[in-house]
Structure formats: C-alpha cells, structure tokens
C-alpha positions in Angstrom: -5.2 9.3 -16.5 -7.4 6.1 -16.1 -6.7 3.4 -13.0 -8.2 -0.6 -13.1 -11.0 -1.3 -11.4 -12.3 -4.5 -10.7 -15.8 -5.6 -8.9 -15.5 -8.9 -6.9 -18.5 -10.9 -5.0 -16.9 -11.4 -1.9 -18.2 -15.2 0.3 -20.0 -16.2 -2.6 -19.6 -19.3 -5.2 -21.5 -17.2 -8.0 -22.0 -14.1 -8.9 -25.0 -12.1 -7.6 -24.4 -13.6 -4.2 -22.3 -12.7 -1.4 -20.8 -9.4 -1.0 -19.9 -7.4 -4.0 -16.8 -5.2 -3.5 -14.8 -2.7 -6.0 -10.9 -3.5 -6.0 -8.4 -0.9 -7.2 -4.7 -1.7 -7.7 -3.1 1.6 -8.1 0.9 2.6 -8.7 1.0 5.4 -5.5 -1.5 6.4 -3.3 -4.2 9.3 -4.9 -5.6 12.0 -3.2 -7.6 10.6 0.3 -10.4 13.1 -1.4 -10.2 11.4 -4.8 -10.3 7.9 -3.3 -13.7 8.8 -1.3 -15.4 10.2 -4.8 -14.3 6.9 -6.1 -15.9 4.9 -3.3 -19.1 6.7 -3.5 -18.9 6.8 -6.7 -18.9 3.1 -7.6 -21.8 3.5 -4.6 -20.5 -0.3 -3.2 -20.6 -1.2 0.4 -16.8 -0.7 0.4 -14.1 0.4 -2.2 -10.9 -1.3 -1.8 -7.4 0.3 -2.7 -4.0 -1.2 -2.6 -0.6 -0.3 -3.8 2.6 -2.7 -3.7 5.5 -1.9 -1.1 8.1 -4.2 -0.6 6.8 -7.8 -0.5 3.4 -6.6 0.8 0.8 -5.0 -0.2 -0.7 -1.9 1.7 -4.7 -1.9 1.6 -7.2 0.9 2.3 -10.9 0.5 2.4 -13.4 3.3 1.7 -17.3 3.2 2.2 -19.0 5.8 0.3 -19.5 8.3 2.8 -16.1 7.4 5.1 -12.6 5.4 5.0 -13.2 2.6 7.9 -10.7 0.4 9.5 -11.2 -2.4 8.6 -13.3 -4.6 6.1 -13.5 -8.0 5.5 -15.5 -8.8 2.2 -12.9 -6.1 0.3 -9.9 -7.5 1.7 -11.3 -11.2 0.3 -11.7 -9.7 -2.9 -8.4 -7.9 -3.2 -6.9 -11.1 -2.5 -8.9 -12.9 -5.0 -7.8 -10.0 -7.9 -3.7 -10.6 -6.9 -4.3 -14.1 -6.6 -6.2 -14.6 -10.3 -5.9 -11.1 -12.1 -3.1 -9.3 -11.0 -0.1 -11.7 -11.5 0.5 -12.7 -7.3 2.8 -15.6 -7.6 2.1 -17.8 -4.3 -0.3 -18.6 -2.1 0.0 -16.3 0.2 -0.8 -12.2 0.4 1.0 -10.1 2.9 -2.0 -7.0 3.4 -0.8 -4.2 6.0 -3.3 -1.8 6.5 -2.2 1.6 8.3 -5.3 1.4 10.7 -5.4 -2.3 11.2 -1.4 -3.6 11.2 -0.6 -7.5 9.5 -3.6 -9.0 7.6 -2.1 -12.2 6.1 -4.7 -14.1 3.9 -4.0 -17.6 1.9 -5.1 -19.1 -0.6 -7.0 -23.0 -0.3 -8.1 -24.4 -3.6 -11.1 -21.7 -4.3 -11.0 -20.8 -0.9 -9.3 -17.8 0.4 -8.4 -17.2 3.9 -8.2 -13.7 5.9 -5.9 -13.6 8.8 -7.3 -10.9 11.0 -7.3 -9.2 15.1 -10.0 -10.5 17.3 -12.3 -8.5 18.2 -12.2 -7.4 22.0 -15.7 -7.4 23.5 -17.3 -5.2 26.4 -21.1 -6.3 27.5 -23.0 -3.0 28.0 -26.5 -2.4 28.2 -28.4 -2.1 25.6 -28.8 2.0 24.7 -32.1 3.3 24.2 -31.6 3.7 20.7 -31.3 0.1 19.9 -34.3 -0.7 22.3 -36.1 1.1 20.1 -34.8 -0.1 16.6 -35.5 -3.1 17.4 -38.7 -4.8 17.5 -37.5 -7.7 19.5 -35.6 -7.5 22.6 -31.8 -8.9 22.6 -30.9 -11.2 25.5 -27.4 -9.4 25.7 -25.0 -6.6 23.7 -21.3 -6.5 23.7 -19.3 -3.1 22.5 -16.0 -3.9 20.3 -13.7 -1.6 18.8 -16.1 -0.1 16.3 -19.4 -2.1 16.3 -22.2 -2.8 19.1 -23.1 -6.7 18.6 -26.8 -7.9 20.1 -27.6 -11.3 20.9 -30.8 -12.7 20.3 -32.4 -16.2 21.0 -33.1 -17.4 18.1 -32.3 -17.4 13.8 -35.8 -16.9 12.9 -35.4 -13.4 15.0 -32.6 -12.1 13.0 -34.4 -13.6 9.5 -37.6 -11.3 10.5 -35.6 -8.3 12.0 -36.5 -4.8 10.4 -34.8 -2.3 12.5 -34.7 1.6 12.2 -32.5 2.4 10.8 -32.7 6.2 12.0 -32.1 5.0 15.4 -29.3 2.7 14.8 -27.8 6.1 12.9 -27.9 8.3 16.5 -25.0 5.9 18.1 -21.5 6.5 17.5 -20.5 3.5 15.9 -19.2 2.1 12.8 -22.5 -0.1 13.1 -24.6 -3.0 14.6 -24.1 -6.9 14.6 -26.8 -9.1 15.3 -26.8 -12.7 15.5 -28.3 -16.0 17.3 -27.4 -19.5 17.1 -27.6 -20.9 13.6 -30.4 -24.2 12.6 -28.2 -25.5 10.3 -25.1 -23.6 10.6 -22.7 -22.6 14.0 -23.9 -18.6 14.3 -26.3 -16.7 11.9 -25.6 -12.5 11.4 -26.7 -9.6 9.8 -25.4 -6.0 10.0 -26.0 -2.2 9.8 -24.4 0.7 9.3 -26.1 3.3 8.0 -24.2 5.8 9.7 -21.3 4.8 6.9 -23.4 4.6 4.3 -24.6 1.0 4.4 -27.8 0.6 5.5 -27.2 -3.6 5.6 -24.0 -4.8 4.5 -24.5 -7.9 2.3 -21.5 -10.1 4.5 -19.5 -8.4 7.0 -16.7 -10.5 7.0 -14.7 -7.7 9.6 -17.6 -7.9 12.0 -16.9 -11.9 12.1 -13.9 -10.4 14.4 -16.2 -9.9 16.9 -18.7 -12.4 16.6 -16.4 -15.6 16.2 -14.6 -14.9 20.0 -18.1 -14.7 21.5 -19.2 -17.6 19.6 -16.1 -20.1 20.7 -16.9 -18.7 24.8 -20.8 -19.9 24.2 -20.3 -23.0 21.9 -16.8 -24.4 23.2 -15.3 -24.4 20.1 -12.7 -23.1 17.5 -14.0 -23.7 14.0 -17.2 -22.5 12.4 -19.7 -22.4 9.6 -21.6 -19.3 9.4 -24.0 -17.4 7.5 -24.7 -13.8 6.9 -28.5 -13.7 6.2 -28.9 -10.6 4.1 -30.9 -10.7 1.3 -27.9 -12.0 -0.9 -26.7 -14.2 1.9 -22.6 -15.4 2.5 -21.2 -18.3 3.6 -18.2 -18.4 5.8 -15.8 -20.4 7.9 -14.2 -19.0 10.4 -11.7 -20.7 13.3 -10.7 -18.3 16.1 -6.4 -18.2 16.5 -5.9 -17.0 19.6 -6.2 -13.2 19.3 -6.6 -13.8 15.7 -9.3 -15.0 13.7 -9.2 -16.3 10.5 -12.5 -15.7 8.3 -12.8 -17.7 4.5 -14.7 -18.0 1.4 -15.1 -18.0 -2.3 -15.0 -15.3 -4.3 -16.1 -14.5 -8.1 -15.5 -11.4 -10.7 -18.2 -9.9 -11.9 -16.1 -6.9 -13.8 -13.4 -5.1 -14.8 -12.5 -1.9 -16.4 -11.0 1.3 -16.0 -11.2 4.6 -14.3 -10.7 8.0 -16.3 -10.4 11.0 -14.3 
C-alpha cells in the first residue's frame, strides 16, 4: 500500500525558509497509531493528514511524539497542496478539524489565508519553571488554551533568548510563546515545545491565536506584520476578526513522494 506525501515550507517565499511541514492526502482515515509513526517518522515539527468529506476537508495534525489541536504552518501547507497539487478548484478551502471546529482559509494571489478561533488569554504569574528558563525576566505571562505566552520589553530579548528547555518541559502545556514589540515589524515571536517534540518550532502560525488578540489590546489595532525569529525565520500577516483571527503567508514545495507501508 503506498499513500502521497508531500513536504511544504509553510510562511516562506523560498524554500529553506519558513516552516517546513509534511502533508498527507489520504482516501479514509489510518490507524491513529500508524499516523503517529508517520509523524515521527518524517521527524517534522508537525505531520498534516486530511481526507475529503462532503465539500470539506477534515484535517488532523500530528507532532512526532503527540496529535495536538491545532497547528497553523500545516494547515497553510495543506491548503497550498489542494490549492496547486491536489486538483482544489476555488479559492477557497473548507478545513474542519475534530478538535478545533471550522477553519476556512483562502486563497490571495501567492498568499494563503487561515481562518482560525482566537485565542482566549488569562494573565498568571509567571511559574517557577519559566523564571528559571529564562535568563531575562518577562514583564507579564498570559495562559491560553494550550500555550503560556511571556511578554518581554524588547526584540533584541527574544533574538538572544536561550531558554531551558528542561524546564519549559516540567509545565503542562502544549508550549511557550514569547514575544516583544517588533523594530521593523508589529510583534516579533518565538516558540517552544519540547514537551511535543519541538524544541523551537520554526513559525507557529496556531500560537499567532494568542498572540494577535493581545497584540490589537496593546497596539490599538486590527492588522499586522509579524515575524517569527527562529533560526529560519516566517513572515506573517495577521488581522484579528472578532473572535477569529486570520493568519497568512506564502508557501513553497520542497517534495513529493510516496509512503509504502
């Protein structure tokens, strides 16, 4: 039996940027067990799989240690193999995801567009864990569904951070968001999540849920250019809908093949 597989770089305008995702369009559903060898496996950030039902198309999203609600950067690069590989005729993609519900995304020119639920925030104090990950104190830290997001003063702190990664491992979250204001851009980020198996995701373009709501309360405004400033580095734009957010980039194949098992 073999199954397509596709690797995309997801909020990039070449390849080697951005965040590179693996995209499988399969006929049913496999085995949840099979899907999570495949994930770690193709040892990606996340492993995107998607079957057709209806006029949608529902989407799961694997890390290679654990299936996670939600994940931008795959989603983007699902989109991007209907939209250009896969035969989608329109502009527009209906994604449901079981965890998640509705996740809409068009299509702009070479920019695609995610449709996704805000992030709902809760400022906490900071845990003792992430006092001591980090070499730099954040001015504040907000809880959201699955992440913990930190605030710091400045972009040059989140360009120097090196956190432990041990320590951010002990909380029981998906993972940790940084971010300050941008020089040259709305909002600059990075993010961890070793406890899933990704010690720093390349361009979290799920953890832009939480960090465009905060950004529109502090900056007084809807739209957004942002950067993730990993080592690979992702440009977005994001503009926050309400209780939606929509999050948008380029994105650009870097394989394709097959799957024999």
């Amino acid at each position: 039996m073999s199954y397509k597989i596709y690797q995309v770089d997801a909020f990039a305008d070449k390849i080697f940027k951005g965040n590179p995702a693996a995209v499988c369009p399969l006929p049913n559903w496999l085995d949840d067990n099979i899907m999570q060898k495949i994930a770690k496996e193709n040892n990606l950030a996340e492993t995107a799989f998607y079957i057709k039902k209806g006029n949608r198309y529902e989407i799961r999203w694997f890390t290679p240690e654990v299936e996670v609600d939600l994940c931008g950067h795959a989603t983007l690069a699902s989109a991007y193999v209907l939209f250009h590989l896969e035969g989608h005729d329109s502009n527009q993609i209906n994604f449901y995801s079981p965890r998640s519900g509705e996740l809409p995304v068009t299509k702009h020119g070479e920019i695609i567009m995610l449709n996704f639920p805000a992030d709902t925030l809760e400022e906490i104090t900071t845990p003792p864990e992430l006092l001591a990950a980090f070499e730099v104190k954040p001015i504040a830290a907000f809880k959201g569904k699955t992440d913990i997001m930190l605030i710091f003063d400045k972009e040059e702190d989140i360009k120097k951070m090196k956190p432990s990664l041990e320590e951010i491992k002990k909380l029981p979250v998906r993972g940790v968001i940084i971010t300050a204001r941008g020089t040259n851009t709305d909002f600059v980020s990075r993010f961890f999540g070793p406890a899933v198996g990704v010690d720093e995701d390349p361009v979290t373009g799920s953890a832009h849920t939480s960090l465009v709501p905060y950004w529109a309360k502090q900056l007084h405004k809807e739209s957004f250019t942002a950067i993730q400033l990993s080592e690979r580095t992702g440009v977005l734009t994001c503009k926050l809908l309400g209780d939606r957010v929509e999050i948008g980039g380029q994105a650009k194949l870097y394989l394709r093949g097959e799957i024999y098992f």
